[in-house]
N, C-alpha and C positions, 0 to 999 in steps of 0.2 A: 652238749648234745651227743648221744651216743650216735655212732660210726652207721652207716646204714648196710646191712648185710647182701643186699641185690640193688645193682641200678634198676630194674622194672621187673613187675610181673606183665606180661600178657596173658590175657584171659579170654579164651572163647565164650563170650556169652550165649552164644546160639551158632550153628550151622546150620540153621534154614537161610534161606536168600530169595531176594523176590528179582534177581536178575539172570541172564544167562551170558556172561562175557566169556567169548569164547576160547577164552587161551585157560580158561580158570577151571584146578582142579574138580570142583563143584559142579559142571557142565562135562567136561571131558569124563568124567568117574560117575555119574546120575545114575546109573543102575545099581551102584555099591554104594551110594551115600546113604549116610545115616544124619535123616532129619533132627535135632534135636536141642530143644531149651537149658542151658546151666538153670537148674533151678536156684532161688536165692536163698534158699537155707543150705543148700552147698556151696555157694560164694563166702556167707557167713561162718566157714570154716577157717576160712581164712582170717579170721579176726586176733590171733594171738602172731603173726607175719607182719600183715601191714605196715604194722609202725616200723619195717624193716626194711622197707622199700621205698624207693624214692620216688618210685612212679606205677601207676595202675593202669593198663593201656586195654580198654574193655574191648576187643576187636580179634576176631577168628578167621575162619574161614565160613564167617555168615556176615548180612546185614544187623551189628548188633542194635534196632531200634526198630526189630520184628519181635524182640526180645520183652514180653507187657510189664515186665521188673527190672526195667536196665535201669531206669530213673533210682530203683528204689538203692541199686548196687553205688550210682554215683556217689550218692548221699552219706550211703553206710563207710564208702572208701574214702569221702572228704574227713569224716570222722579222726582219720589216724592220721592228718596231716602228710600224707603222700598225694602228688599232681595227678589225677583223672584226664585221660585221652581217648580218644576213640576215631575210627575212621568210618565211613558213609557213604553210601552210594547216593542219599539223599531224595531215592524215591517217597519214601513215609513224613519228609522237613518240610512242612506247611507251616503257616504264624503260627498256629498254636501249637506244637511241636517247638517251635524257633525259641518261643517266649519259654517255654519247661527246659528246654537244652543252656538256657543263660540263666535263669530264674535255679537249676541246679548246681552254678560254680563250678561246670566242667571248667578246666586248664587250657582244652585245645580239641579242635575237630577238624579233620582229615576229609576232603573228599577227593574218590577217584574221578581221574580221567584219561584217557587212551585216548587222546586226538582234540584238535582245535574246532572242528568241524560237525559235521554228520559224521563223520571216520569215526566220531566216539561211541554214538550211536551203534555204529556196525559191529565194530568190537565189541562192546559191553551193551551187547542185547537186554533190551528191558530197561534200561535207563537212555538216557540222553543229556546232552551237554547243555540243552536249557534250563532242565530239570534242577543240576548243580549248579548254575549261576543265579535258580530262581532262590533255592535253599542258602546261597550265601546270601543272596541281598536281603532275603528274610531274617534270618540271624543278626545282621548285621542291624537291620530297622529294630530288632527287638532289645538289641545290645541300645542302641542308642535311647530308644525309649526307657529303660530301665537305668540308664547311667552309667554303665557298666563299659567295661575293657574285656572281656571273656567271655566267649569262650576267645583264643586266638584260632583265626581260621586257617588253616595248609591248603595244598594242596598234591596228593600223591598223584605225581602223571609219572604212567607207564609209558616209555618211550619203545615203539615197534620198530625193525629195521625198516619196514614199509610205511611208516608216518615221517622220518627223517627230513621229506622233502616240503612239510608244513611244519615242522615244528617252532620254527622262527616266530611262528603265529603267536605263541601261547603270551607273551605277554600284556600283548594288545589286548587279548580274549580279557585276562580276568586287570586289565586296568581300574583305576576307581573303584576297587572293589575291598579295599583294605584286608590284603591279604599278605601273615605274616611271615610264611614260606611256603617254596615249591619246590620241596623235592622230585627231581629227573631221575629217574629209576628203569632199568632195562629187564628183559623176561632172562631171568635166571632159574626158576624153577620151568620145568618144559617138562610136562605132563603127557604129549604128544610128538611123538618125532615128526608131526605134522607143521609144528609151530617153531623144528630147530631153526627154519629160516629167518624168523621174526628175532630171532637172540643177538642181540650188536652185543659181541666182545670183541677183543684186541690181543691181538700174542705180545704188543710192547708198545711203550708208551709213543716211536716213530710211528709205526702201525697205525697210530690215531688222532695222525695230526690233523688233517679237515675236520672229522668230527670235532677236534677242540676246538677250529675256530671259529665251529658253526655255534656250539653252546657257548663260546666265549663270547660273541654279538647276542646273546639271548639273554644269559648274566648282566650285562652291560644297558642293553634297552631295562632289564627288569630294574637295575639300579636308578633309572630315571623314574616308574614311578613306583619307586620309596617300595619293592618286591627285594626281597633274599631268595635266588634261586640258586639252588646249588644240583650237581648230577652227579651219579652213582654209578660207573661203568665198569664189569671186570675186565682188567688187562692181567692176562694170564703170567706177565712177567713181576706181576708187583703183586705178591703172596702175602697176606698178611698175616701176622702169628698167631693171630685168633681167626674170626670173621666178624663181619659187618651185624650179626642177629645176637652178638656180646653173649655165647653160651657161658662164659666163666663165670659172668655175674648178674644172669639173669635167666629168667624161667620161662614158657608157657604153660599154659593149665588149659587144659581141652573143655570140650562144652560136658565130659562125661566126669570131669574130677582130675584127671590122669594128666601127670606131669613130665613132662619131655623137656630136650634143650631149646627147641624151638618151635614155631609154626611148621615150617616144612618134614616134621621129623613126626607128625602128628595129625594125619589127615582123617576124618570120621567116615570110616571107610568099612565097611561087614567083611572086606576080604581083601585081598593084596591085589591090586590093578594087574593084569598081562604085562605092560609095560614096565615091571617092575623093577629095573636098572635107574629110573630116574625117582624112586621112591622107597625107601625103608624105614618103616615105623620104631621110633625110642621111645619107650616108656619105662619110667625110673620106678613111681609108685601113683598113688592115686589118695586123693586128701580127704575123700570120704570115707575111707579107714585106716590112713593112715598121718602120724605127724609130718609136717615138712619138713621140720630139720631134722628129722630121722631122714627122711629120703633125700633130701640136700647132701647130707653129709654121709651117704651110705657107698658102703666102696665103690659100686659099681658107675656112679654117678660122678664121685671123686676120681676113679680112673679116667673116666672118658674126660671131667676137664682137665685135669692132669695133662694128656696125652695131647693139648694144645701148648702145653708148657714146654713137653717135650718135645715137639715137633713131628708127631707119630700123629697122624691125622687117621681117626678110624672112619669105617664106612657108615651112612654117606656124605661125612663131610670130607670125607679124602677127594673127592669126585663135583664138591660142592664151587658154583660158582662163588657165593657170599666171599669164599674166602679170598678172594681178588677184586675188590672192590675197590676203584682209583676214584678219590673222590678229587670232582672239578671246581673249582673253586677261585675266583681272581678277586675280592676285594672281602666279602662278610667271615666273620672266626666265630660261631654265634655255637654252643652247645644248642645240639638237637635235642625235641623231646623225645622222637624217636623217629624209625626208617619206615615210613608205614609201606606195605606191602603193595597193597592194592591201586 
């Protein structure tokens, strides 16, 4: 089998969003956002890649399953023998939803949550945390009536410095619920100097010994029932020579075609936010008119991953938290399918 050229593409299927979670560039930026569908004959551009990539992760900076052709994309990407993922806020996952999301061979579905409680509620306006426990047991009934092991359910919870004092909760919450990870993930992108106070980092790994040994009893409850939770937090002293969003060997692709190193490098945005110190747009080329391994492999894109090899970090991942990610970790070694954001 030949060698695979990228661990994943991520794909913005859509930037529309039927939520308003308020740390999210999407709500912070509403006056410069640009609503808008990947259409599926420009998905289908992608079809001489595919078989090049190990994973397709259908999810932007939208709800992708606002998207009336996401279904059609799963199917077209099962094709190439590469893993289909996506992540959800779970408002649109009713049974008949649940039954088309397993009845399509996705690999794995994501959903967020920001709190154990109503706190998720408050955060991520327009959704609520019954809503996503009503969309797993849905899935889950429809995986079992159909036979099937797939989709694998996640779960992406954004850890606030202000939720800290409930997070103990989260295992209990999604107990009996056959869930096969929960990534702990902290607000690293910060859109508003409003929310710098919500950002738990660490200047060194002493610096963050309580927190360890509050997720270390969280780890350990989630071990008993039969959960892998693992957390993601940067400590500013532990640099890693890449980052956590794997620009070397992987891609996003925007909802308009346009391919960057990552989500955060690529917001659908008509004009540069005021706050522009925590945001600067890469775009390498765009695959509606152009090939990819032209723009894969075009200087300007070969410099910038270069310049992780060399230790010359340009902007803005010179500045970026991703690249201080300590992950916690006391018993599971399990490859991710990926870090979902949300």
């Amino acid at each position: 089998m030949a060698k695979k050229i990228w661990d994943w593409f991520q794909i913005e299927v859509t930037s529309f969003c039927n939520a308003n979670c308020i740390y999210c560039p999407h709500t912070i930026y509403k006056t410069i956002w640009i609503n808008r569908h990947l259409e599926v004959e420009l998905f289908k551009k992608l079809e001489p890649y595919l078989c090049n990539t190990k994973l397709v992760y259908l999810q932007g900076w939208g709800e992708p399953f606002l998207n009336p052709r996401i279904f059609d994309m799963i199917e077209f990407a099962k094709k190439f023998g590469c893993r289909v993922g996506t992540t959800s806020n779970a408002n649109l996952i009713d049974r008949e939803i649940s039954e088309k999301i397993v009845m399509s061979k996705l690999d794995s579905i994501s959903f967020s949550l920001t709190g154990v409680d109503k706190d998720n509620d408050f955060y991520r306006k327009g959704t609520s945390l019954e809503r996503v426990l009503n969309a797993i047991d849905e899935i889950n009934y429809a995986k079992k009536k159909l036979k099937v092991d797939f989709p694998k359910i996640n779960i992406a919870y954004l850890l606030l410095a202000s939720g800290l004092g409930k997070i103990y909760k989260l295992p209990d919450v999604l107990k009996g619920r056959n869930i096969n990870q929960v990534i702990i993930s902290t607000l690293d992108f910060i859109p508003s100097e409003d929310f710098k106070s919500e950002s738990i980092r660490f200047n060194n790994i002493n610096e963050m010994s309580e927190f360890s040994k509050t997720i270390e009893k969280i780890i350990k409850r989630g071990i008993d029932f039969g959960q892998e939770i693992y957390c993601n937090v940067p400590v500013l002293s532990q640099k890693l020579r890449s980052c956590s969003e794997n620009p070397e060997n992987s891609l996003f692709i925007g909802s308009d075609g346009s391919v960057s190193p990552c989500v955060f490098t690529n917001l659908p945005l008509e004009s540069k936010p005021l706050d522009s110190n925590n945001y600067i747009k890469i775009i390498f080329g765009n695959i509606s008119t152009e090939d990819l391994y032209e723009i894969w492999n075009s200087k300007k894109y070969v410099d910038f991953r270069s310049s992780f090899q060399r230790n010359f970090y340009l902007t803005p991942c010179k500045k970026c938290l991703k690249r201080f990610i300590f992950s916690l970790e006391i018993t599971f070694n399990s490859n991710l399918f990926f870090w979902p954001f949300e």
